[in-house]
C-alpha positions in Angstrom: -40.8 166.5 180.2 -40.1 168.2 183.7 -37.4 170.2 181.9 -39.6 171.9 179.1 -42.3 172.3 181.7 -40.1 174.0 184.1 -38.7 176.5 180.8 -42.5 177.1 179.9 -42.8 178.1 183.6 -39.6 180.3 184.0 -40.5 182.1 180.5 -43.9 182.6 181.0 -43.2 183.8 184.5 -40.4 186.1 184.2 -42.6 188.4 180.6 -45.3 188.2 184.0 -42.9 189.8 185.8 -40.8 191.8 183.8 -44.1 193.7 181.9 -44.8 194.4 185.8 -41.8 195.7 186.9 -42.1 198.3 183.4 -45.7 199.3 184.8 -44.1 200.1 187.8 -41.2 201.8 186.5 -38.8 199.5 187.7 -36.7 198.4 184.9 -34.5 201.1 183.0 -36.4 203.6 181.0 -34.8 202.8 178.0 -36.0 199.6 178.0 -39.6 200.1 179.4 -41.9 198.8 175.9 -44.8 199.7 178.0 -44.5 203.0 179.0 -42.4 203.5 175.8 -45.2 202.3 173.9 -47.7 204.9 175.6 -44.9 207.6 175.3 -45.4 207.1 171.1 -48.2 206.5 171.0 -49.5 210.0 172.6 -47.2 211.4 170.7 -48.0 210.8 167.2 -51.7 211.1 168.1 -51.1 214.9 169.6 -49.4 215.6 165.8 -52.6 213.7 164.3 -54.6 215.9 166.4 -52.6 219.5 165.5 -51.3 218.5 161.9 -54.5 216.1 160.5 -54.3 215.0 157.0 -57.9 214.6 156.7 -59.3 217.0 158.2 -62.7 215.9 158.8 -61.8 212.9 160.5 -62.5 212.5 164.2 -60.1 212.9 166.7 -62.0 209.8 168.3 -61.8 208.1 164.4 -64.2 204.8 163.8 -62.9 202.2 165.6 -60.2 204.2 168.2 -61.0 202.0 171.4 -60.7 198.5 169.4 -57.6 199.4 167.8 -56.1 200.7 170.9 -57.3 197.4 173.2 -55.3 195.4 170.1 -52.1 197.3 170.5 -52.0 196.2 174.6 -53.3 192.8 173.5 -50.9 191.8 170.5 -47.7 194.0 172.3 -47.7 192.8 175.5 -50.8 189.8 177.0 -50.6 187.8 173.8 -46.7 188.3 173.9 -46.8 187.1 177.4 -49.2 184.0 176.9 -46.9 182.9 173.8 -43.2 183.4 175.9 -43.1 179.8 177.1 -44.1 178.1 173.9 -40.9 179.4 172.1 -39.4 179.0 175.3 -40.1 175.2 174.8 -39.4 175.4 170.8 -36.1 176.4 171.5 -35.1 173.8 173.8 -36.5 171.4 171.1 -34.2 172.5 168.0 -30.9 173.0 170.7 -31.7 168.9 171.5 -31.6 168.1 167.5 -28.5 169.9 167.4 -29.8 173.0 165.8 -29.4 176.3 167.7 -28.5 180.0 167.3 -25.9 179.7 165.3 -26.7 177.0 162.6 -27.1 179.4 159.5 -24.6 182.1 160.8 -23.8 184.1 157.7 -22.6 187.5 159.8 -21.2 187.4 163.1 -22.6 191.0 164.5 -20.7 190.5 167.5 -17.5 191.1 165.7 -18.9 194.6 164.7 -19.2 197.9 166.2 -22.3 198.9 168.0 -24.1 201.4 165.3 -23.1 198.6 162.0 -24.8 195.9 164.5 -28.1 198.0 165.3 -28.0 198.7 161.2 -27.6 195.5 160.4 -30.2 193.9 162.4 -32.7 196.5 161.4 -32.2 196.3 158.0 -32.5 192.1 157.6 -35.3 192.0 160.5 -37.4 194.4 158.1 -37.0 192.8 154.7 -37.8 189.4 156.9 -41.1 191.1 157.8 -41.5 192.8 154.5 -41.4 189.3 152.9 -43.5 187.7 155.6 -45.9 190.8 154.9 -46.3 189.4 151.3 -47.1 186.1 152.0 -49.7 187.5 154.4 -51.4 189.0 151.0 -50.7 185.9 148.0 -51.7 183.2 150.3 -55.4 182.6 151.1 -55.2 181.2 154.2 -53.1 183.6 155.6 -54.4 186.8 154.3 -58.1 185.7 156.0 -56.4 186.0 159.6 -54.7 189.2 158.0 -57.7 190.7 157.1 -58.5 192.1 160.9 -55.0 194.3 159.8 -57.3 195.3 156.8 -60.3 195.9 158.7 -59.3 199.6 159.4 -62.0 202.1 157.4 -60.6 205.2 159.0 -56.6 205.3 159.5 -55.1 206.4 162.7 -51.6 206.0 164.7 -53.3 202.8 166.5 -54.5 200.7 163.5 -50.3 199.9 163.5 -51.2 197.2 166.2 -54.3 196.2 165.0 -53.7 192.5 163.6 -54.8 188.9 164.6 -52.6 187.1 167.2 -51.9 184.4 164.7 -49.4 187.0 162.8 -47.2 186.5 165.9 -47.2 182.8 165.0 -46.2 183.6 161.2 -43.2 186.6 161.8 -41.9 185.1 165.0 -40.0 182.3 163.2 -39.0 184.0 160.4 -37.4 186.9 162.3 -35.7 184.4 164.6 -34.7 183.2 161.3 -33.5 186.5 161.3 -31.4 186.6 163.7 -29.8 183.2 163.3 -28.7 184.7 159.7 -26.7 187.3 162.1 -24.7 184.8 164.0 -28.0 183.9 166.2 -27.3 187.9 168.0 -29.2 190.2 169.0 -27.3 193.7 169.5 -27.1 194.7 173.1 -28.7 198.0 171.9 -31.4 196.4 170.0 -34.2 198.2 172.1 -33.0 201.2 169.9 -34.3 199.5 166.9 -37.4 198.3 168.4 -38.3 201.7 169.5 -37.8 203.5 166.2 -39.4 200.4 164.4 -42.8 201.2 166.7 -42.3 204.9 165.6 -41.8 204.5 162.0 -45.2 202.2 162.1 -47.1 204.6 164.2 -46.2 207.2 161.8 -47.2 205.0 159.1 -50.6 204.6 160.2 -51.4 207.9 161.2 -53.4 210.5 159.8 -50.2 212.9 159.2 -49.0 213.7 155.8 -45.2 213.3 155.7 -43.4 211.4 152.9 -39.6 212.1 153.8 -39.0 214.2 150.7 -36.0 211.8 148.9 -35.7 210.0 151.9 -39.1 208.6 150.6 -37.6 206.0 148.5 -35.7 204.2 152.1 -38.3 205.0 154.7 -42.0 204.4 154.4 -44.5 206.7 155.0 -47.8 207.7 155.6 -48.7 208.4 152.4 -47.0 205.2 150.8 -49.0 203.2 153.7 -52.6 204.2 153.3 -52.5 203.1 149.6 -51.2 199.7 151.1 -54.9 199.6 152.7 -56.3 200.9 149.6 -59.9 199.2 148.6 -59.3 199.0 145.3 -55.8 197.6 143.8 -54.5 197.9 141.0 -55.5 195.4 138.3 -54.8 191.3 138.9 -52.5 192.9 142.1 -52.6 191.6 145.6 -51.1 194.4 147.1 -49.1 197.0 147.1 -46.6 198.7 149.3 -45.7 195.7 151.8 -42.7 197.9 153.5 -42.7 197.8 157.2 -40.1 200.3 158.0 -38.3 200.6 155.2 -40.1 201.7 151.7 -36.6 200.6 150.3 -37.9 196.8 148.8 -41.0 197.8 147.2 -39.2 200.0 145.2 -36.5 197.3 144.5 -39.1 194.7 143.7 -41.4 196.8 142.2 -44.6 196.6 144.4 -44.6 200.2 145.0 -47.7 202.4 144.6 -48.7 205.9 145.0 -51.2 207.4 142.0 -52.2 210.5 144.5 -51.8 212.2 147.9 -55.2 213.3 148.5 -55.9 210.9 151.6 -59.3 210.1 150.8 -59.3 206.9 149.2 -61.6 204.2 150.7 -59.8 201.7 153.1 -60.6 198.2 153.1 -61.1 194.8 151.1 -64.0 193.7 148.8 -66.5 192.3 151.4 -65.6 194.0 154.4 -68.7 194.7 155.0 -69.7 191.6 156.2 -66.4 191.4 158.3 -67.2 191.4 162.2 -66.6 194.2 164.3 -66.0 193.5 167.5 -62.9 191.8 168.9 -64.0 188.6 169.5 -65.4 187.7 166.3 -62.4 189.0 164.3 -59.7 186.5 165.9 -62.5 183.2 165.3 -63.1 185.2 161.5 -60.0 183.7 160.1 -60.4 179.3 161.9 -63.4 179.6 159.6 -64.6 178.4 156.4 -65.5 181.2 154.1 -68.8 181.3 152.5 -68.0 183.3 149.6 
């Protein structure tokens, strides 16, 4: 027992430590997620605020300050509360034999740098983009995804607006992930992080950029905001799942794009009676719905 507290301790400790060392600029910059994620985020929001896609939207759009307190929450406190749990998890599966290489089907550390950081990008995102679907078909699930679905006016934030328990649900399944690629993760993988927070930033924003061909790989803006579409298409229960990569809708067919106007109401039927405040959203999904 000492052992796995002492692991929940060190892993705990050192995301303490290590998210306070990036704050204070004392960790290389390419690695820094925090100030990184600030760098991004300011970013996309100054093209949001010269090139807007619906121009009538607020710069300060409906719900700026909560989706902004979730991006800080689910990136880096939650992230940090969570560390020694898988920590401990870990230490579990290594004891019954199974560890990082179990289900090795590609040993990325036999490759060269750029086919590893390609690689690893592409599986990682059709884990989430599968993920993403159950997050929709099942019940249970899409009531803690709902506070993703909350959003009635899209903005570069709403990207990191979800409920802690998603952490639970994509955590195993992109360690999954990475056991499928000889249980490695590239040296250079803050590469893909980076552009992966981009390309979702992007998504979410209120920009209107669809890649020209490139459209049918990377997703987009445009391809996004009919994912938060109120109304789906008939006996549908959802559309556009892609996280990154617009690339398996249009392989399995779950793409869906009617028009580009931008002004389609966002949402789910009942939203209304879904709570606004932070608090309430994160119980909103441990509870028995009445309808």
């Amino acid at each position: 027992m000492n052992k796995y507290l002492e692991a929940f301790a060190d892993a705990f400790l050192g995301s303490v430590e290590w998210t306070w060392r990036s704050i204070l600029f004392e960790v290389p910059w390419y690695t820094n997620y925090f100030w990184g994620l600030i760098a991004i985020s300011l970013l996309v929001w100054l093209l949001e605020i010269i090139f807007p896609w619906r121009k009538n939207q607020s710069i300060f759009r409906r719900d700026f300050w909560l989706d902004a307190f979730y991006m800080f929450f689910n990136f880096f406190m939650f992230s940090i509360a969570i560390s020694g749990f898988y920590k401990v998890l870990e230490l579990i599966f290594t004891n019954f034999g199974i560890n990082a290489k179990s289900l090795a089907v590609i040993d990325l550390a036999t490759l060269p740098t750029w086919v590893q950081l390609l690689l690893f990008f592409i599986i990682l995102d059709f884990v989430q983009w599968f993920t993403h679907i159950l997050l929709h078909k099942y019940k249970v699930l899409w009531n803690f995804h709902k506070v993703h679905h909350s959003v009635k006016e899209m903005g570069f934030a709403a990207h990191l607006r979800y409920h802690w328990m998603e952490n639970i649900f994509y955590k195993p399944l992109k360690v999954f992930g990475v056991m499928i690629l000889g249980g490695f993760e590239p040296e250079q993988a803050y590469v893909v992080h980076f552009v992966a927070i981009a390309i979702g930033h992007f998504n979410h924003s209120n920009i209107k950029i669809t890649w020209g061909p490139l459209k049918y790989i990377f997703n987009n803006p445009v391809m996004h905001l009919y994912h938060h579409s109120y109304i789906l298409p008939k006996g549908s229960y959802g559309v556009n799942f892609g996280i990154s990569l617009s690339l398996w809708d249009y392989i399995f067919k779950t793409n869906y794009i009617p028009e580009d106007s931008g002004t389609i109401e966002l949402g789910f039927p009942g939203d209304e009676r879904f709570p606004q405040d932070f608090l309430h959203q994160n119980i909103y999904g441990f509870r028995k719905e009445k309808d």
